[in-house]
N, C-alpha and C positions, 0 to 999 in steps of 0.2 A: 567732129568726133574727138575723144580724147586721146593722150598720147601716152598716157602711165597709167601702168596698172598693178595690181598687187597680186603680186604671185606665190607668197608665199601661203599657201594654202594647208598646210600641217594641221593636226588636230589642238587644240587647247584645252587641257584640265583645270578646271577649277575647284575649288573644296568649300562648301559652304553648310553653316548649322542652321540656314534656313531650310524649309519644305521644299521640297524642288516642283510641288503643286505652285508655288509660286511665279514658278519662271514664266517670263513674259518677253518674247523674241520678234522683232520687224525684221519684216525682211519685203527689200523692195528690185523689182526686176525692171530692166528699160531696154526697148530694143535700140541698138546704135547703130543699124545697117546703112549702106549710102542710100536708099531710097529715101530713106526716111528723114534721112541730115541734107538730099538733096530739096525734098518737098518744102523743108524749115528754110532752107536756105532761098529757095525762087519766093515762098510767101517773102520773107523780110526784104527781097527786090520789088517787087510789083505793089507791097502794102502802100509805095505815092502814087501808082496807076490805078490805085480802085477808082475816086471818084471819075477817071476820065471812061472808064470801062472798057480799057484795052485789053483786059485776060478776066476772066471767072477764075474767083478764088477757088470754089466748090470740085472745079478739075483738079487742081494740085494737091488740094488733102488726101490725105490715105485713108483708102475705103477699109471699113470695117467696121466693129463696135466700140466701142468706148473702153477701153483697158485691153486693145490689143498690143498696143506697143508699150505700156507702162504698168503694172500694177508693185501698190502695197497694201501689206499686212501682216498684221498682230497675229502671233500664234501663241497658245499657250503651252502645259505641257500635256501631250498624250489628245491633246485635243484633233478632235476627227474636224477635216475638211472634206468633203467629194468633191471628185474629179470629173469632167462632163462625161468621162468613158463610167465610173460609178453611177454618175447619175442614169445613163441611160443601162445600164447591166443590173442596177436594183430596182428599176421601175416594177423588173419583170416577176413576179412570186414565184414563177416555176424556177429562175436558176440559183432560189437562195435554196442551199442544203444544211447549211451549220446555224444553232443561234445565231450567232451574228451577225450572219448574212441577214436573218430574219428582220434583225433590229435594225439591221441599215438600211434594210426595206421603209421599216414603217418612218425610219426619219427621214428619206427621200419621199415621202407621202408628206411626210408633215411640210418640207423646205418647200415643193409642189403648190402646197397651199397656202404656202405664206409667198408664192408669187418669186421664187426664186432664191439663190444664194449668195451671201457678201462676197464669194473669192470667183474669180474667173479662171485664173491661168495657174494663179498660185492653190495648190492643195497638200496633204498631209497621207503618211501611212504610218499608224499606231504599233506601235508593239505587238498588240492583236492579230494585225491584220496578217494575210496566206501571202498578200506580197512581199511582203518585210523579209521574210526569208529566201522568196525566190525574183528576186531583182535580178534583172540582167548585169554581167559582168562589167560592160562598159558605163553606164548609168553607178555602179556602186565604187567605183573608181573615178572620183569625181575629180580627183588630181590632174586628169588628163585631158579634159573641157575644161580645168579651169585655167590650166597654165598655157603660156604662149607657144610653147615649143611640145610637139607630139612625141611621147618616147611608144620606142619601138620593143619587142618581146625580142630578150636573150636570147642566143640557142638552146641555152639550158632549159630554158621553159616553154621553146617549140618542141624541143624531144620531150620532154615528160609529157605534154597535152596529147601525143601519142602514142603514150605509155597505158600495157592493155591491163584493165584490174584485176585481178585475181580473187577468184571465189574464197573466203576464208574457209569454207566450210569441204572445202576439196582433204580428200584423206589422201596420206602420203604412201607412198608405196614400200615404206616398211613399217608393217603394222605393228609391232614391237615399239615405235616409238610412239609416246604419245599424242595424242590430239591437243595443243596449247590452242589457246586464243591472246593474241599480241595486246590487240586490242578488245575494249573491252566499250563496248558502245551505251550500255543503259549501267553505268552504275551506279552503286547503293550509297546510301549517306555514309555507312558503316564503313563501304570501301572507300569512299575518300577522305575520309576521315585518317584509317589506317594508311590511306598511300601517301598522306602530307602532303594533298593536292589540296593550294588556295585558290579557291574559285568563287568570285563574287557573281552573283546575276545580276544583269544590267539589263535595265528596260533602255528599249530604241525608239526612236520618233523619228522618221525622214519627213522634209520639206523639200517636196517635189515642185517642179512646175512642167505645166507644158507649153512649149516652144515651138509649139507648129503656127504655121503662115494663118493668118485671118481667114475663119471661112471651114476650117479641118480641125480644129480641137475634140478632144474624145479618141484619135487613135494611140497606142500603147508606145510604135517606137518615137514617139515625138516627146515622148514623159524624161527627163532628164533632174537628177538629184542633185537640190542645191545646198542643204543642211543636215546634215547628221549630227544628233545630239542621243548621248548615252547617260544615265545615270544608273548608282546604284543605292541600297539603304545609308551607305555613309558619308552621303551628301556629297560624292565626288560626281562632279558635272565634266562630261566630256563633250567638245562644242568641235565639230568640223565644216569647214574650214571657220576659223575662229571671228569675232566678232571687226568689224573694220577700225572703231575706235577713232574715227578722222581719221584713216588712211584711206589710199585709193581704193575702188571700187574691184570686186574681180572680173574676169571674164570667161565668158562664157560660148562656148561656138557650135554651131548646129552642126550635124553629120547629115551627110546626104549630096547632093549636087546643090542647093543653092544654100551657101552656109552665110547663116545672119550671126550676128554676135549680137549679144545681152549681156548685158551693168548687172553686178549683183552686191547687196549691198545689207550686210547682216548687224542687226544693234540689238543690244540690251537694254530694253525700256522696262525690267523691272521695278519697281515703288520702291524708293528708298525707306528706311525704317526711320520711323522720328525717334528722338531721343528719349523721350518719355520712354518707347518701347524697346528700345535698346536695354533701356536700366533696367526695365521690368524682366526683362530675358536673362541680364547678368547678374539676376539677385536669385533669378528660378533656379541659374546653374550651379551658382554657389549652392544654396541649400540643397541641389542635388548632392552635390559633390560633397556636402557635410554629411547627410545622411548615409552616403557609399560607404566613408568614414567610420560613422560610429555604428553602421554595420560589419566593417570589415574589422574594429574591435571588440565587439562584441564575438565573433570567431575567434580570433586568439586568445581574448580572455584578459583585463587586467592585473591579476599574479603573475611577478616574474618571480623565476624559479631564480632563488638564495639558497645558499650553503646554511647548513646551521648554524647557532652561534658559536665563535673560537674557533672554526674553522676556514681555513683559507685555501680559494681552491683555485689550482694553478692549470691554464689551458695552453700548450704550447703547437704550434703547427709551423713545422719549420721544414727546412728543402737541405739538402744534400747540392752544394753549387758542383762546384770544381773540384779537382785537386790537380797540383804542378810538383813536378823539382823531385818525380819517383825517380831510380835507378833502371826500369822495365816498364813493360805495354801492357794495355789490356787488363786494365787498374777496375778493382770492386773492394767494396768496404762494409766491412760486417761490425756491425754497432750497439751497444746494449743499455739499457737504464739502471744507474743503482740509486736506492729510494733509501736513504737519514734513517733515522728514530725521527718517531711521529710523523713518517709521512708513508701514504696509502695509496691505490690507483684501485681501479675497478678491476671486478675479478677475469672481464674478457679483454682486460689492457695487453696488446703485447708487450712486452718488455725490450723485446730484441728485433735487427732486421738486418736485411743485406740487400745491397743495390743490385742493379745489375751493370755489367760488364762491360766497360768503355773504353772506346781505343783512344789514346791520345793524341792532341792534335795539335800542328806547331801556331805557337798565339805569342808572336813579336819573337824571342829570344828563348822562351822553354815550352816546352812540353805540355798541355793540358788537357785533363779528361773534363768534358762536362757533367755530370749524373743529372743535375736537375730532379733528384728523386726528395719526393714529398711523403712527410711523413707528421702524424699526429698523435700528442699527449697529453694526458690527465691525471692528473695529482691533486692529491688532497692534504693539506697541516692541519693536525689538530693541536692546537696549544695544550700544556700543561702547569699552569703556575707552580706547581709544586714538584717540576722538574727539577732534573739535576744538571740538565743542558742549560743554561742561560745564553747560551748565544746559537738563531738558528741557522741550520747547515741546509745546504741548497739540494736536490738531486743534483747525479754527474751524469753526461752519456761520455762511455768509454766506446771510441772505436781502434779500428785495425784495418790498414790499409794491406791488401793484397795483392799478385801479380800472377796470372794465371797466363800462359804458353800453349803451343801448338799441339803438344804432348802431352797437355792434363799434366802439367808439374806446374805448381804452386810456390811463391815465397811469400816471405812476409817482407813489408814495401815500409811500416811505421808502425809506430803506437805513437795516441794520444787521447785527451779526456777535456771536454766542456762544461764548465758549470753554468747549471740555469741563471737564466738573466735575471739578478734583483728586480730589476725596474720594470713595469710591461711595456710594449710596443715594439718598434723594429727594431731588430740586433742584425747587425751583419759582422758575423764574428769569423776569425781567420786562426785557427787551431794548428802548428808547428809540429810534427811529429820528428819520432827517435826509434830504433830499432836496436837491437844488443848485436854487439858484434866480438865475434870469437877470434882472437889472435891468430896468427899463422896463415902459411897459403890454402892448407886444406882445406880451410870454410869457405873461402874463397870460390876454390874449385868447383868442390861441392855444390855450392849457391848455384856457379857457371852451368853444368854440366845435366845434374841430375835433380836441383832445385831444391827445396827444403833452404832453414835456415833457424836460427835459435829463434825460440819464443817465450814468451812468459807463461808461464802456469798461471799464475793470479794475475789477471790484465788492470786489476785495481793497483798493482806496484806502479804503475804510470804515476800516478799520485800520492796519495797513501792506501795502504794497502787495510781494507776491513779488520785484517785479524788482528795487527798492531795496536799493541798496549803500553808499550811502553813510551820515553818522554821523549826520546831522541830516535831517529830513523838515519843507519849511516847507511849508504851506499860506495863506501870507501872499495877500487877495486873495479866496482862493475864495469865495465866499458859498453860504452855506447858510439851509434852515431848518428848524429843529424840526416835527415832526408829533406821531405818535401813538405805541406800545410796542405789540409783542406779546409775550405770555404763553406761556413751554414750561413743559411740566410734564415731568422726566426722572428716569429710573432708571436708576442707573449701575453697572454690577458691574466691578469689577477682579481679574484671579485673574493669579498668578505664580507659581511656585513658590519665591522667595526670602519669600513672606507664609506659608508651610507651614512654611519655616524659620527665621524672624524669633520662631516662639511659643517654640521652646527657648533661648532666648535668655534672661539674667535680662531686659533692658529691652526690652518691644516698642518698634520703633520706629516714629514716627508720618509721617516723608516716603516719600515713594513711591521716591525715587531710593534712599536706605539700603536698601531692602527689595528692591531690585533691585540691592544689592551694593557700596553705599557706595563708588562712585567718583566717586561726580559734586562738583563742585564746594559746595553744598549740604550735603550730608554730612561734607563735609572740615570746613566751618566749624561745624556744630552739634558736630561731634565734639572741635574745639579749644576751644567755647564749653564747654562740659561738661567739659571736663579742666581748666578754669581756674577753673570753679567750683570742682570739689573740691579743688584747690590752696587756692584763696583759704578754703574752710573751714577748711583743716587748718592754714592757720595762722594764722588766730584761735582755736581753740583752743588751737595752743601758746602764744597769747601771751597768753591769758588764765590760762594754768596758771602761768604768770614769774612770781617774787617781784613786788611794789610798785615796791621800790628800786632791780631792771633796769631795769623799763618808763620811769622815769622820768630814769635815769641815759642811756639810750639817746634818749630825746625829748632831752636838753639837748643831744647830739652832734647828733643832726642837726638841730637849731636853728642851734648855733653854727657847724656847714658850711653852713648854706641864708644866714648873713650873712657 
């Protein structure tokens, strides 16, 4: 007998873009009991007494038929074996009830006439069949015949096996409350659709055997389950207990008073794919996968939506981080857009927002709110060559830091203002705020007690203020004071269609105004800065190329004109 065995019995997934009509599984069963290792063992003693005719071989064999203690066989998949309890329950026409029954009638008629069947011990139950569903408990826990050690039932699952059921359909004794159903037994596509239940159907196939003693084949509790394989449409293969692979064999142990053990022993004798047909498979999936392609473009559409010409349109989506370094708790920030000359947003843009309310939190040495409040912008430039602006001005967002209290009394915590980022892509920008602050202890007080505190009228004074016309801006006087920063985090996309046309160009160019048509005052000067340069190369090279005796004849002229 052998001394190892394999016990690791778990189930194995497999995923494969073959058919699963393909699968082709052996599986071979051997009895290992001592009768049977003792009978093998007196033959290989006595095999030098035959010719003296001291013992008959013919007593120490084991009686029976040919594949009681050993069979194999190829299964495929879904494929029907009978069982000799089939064979003899379908002979009979009066106990088929269902098609099926009918048709496993007439193939037990046909196997009849073809003088029997290739499987003896080893047979099958299809997906189809009434037993698939109702296998006994111990047979469909094959974990427990196959491993060496018997596990025993928890307490927890002796009490619930005599846990009494309950009628769903029992009304409750106060009839004001409605009648629910928890469960919901038969339902609809629709319903599981809406309930975001994933549920794949899997067809089943058991490879049974029956492991009764020579002589009793055909009864039901001698049927023990040695293969369980599941698939579904997505080529997931689920193989229990998994294939041996060259490892040992498993085991397998009868129930009842006289327990035999049996070798089990599961392979994959699927056809490998030749390579010709491999290639052929990976050229059908490509051209699949082109055609999903240029169906799924043909859905979108080859027009991307462009801005008009001379116009440049600005997309900003940027977050509200942090802010630190307030004087008060329970920090919110109300923030607004102001839009140049020539620049436009859509008519349902908001312009303005406010976060919501965050208590601050200690992070190393100060204070910080997080907000993490996201927010989204759209702007439009339309150039005008015949402006009066030559140099263009960005949008600003102006905000205001606040500080709201227990009492619904409010201060003001900062002001400050960020200008949109020239450049597109990530900005992570850090904005420094200032608050006005009123001499003396009163405002002080005041701020302490009852809250409030000086604001600005026009919160564009942060920076420069809209209505200012004139050339100088004093603020001689004001007082202010420094507070705390908040942190935006922005992602900026800019599209034009003078940036579609800028790449056939020999030199990309890198300002915005050039790419939008090199009028602006900006571009005039890079473009004179750049023509002077290559002037100024081209003649040091010529002067480098000069005789000695020019260069030096030419320096003493203009020595003796500069005296």
């Amino acid at each position: 007998m052998t001394d190892s065995w394999n016990t690791d019995t778990g189930e194995a997934v497999y995923r494969s873009r073959d058919a699963v009509k393909n699968l082709r599984i052996r599986v071979r069963i051997e009895r290992v009991t001592t009768t049977v290792a003792l009978s093998k063992h007196l033959e290989e003693q006595v095999l030098p007494q035959q010719d003296r005719g001291a013992i008959e071989l013919e007593t120490l064999s084991p009686q029976g038929q040919p594949g009681d203690n050993e069979e194999e066989l190829e299964v495929g998949w879904q494929e029907k074996l009978f069982s000799q309890y089939e064979m003899e329950l379908f002979q009979n026409e009066a106990a088929c009830q269902t098609p099926l029954d009918r048709q496993y009638h007439t193939d037990v008629k046909a196997l009849n006439k073809a003088k029997g069947r290739r499987n003896h011990r080893i047979f099958t139950y299809t997906d189809h069949d009434r037993y698939t569903s109702c296998l006994p408990l111990q047979q469909l826990h094959s974990t427990d015949l196959l491993n060496t050690t018997k596990s025993s039932p928890t307490f927890l699952a002796e009490r619930m096996a005599s846990v009494r059921h309950r009628r769903q359909d029992r009304r409750t004794m106060d009839s004001s409350i409605p009648k629910t159903k928890i469960v919901n037994w038969e339902p609809t596509e629709e319903f599981v659709k809406c309930s975001h239940v994933v549920y794949n159907a899997m067809q089943t196939l058991h490879i049974m055997g029956d492991l009764a003693p020579p002589g009793r084949l055909g009864q039901k509790e001698n049927e023990y389950l040695l293969v369980t394989i599941k698939s579904d449409g997505s080529g997931t293969v689920v193989v229990k207990p998994d294939f041996n692979k060259g490892k040992e064999p498993y085991r397998i142990v009868t129930a009842g008073e006289k327990k035999e053990v049996w070798r089990l022993t599961v392979e994959n004798v699927c056809t490998a794919m030749q390579p010709e047909e491999k290639e052929r498979e990976q050229n059908m999936y490509k051209d699949l996968y082109v055609r999903h392609k240029e169906y799924l473009n043909s859905l979108v559409g080859q027009d991307f939506e462009m801005p008009p010409l001379g116009i440049l349109r600005y997309l900003m989506n940027g977050e509200i981080v942090s802010a630190k370094g307030f004087e008060y708790d329970n920090l919110y920030i109300h923030f607004f857009m102001e839009l140049p000359n020539n620049w436009s947003s859509l008519p349902f843009q908001p312009l303005s927002g406010v976060t919501q309310t965050c208590r601050a939190k200690t992070s190393g040495k100060e204070n910080m709110a997080f907000f993490s409040y996201p927010f989204s912008f759209e702007a439009f430039y339309m150039s005008e060559k015949e402006s009066e602006e030559s140099i263009l001005q960005w949008p600003v967002i102006y905000f205001k830091v606040l500080s709201l209290d227990s009492w619904q009394r409010y201060r003001t915590e900062g002001y400050g203002y960020l200008l949109f980022p020239a450049i597109p892509g990530e900005h992570t920008i850090t904005c420094h705020t200032w608050r006005p602050l009123q001499t003396g202890p009163v405002s002080a007080l005041r701020r302490f007690f009852i809250g409030g505190s000086p604001e600005l009228e026009d919160h564009s004074y942060v920076r420069i203020p809209g209505t200012f016309k004139g050339e100088r801006l004093s603020r001689f006087g004001f007082c202010t004071e420094t507070t705390g920063s908040v942190t935006f985090n922005l992602h900026c996309i800019q599209q034009a269609r003078a940036f579609v046309d800028s790449t056939m160009l020999k030199k990309r160019r890198q300002k915005v105004f050039d790419q939008l048509g090199g009028f602006s005052q900006q571009g005039a000067v890079c473009t004179i800065l750049e023509a002077f340069q290559r002037a100024r190369k081209k003649m040091q090279e010529a002067r480098e190329s000069l005789p000695q005796n020019l260069v030096n004849t030419a320096s003493q002229l203009k020595a003796e004109s500069t005296a």
